[in-house]
N, C-alpha and C positions, 0 to 999 in steps of 0.2 A: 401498309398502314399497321402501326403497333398496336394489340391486340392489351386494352390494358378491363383489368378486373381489380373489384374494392374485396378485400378479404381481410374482414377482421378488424377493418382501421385502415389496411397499408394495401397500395396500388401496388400491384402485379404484372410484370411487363417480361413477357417472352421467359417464363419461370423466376424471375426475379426479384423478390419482395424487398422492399426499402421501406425502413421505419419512414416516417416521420419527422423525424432528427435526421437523417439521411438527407431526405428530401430537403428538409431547409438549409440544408446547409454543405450544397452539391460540391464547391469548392475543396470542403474537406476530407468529403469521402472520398472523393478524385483522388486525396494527395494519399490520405490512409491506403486505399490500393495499391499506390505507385510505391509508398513504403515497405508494405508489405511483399509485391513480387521484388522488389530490389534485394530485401535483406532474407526473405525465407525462402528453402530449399526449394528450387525449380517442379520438384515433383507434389508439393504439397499445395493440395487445392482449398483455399478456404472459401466458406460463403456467408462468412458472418464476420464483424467485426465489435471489441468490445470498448469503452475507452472510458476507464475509470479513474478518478481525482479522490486522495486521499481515503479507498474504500479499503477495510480488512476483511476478505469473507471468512466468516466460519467454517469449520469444517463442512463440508457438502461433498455430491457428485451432480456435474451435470446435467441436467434434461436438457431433450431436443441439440446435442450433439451427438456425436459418432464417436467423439473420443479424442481423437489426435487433436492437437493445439498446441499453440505457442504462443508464451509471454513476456512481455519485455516491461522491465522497469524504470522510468525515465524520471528526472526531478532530483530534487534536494536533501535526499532523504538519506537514513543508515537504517538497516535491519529491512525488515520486510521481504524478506525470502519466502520462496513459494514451497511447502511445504507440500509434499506427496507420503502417499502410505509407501508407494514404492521404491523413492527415493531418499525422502527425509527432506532437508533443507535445499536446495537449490536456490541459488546467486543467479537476481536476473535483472541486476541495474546495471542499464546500458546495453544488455545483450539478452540475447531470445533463447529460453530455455523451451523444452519440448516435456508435455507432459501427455497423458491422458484423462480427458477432462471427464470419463464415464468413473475414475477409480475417485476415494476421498481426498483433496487436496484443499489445502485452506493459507490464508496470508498469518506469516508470522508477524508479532509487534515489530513495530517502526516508529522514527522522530522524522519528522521534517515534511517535505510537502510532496508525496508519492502518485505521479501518475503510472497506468498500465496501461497495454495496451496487448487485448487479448484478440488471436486469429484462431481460428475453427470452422 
């Protein structure tokens, strides 16, 4: 029998925490995992996923990662590169750039209709 705990809001199964959004909507995180091991590097564990529609973050770093991530830029859009201190610009529509989400990175301007989809 699975061993489930309310913590915070979000049920807790075998160290597993699922939002909310997760939960209602089990089809998609299914598909989001299977994207995610298909297209990133075998060795890179993520236990979070992010999935943003036409958002620019400001510069930030951060909380409650570890760091390593990867983002992919999907949709109709031009500009919005993901901008790192230790990189600078990085091109990530259609393909998964690798950053470290503990350093300042923030979404450069864009036109058109920008989704992301961030793993960590």
């Amino acid at each position: 029998q699975r061993r489930k705990i309310i913590e915070n809001g979000r049920r807790r199964c075998h160290g597993v925490v699922a939002s909310q959004f997760a939960r209602s909507r089990p089809c998609l995180t299914r598909e989001l995992v299977r994207f995610g091991r298909a297209h990133l590097p075998k060795n890179f564990k993520f236990t979070s996923i992010q999935l943003n529609h036409n958002f620019a973050s400001a510069l930030h770093v951060d909380d409650y990662n570890s760091g390593p991530s990867y983002l992919c830029g999907l949709g109709n859009f031009s500009g919005g590169e993901l901008w790192t201190l230790e990189h600078g610009p990085m091109k990530c529509k259609r393909a998964f750039v690798h950053y470290d989400g503990t350093e300042p990175h923030a979404t450069l301007p864009f036109k058109g209709e920008r989704y992301t989809l961030v793993f960590f």
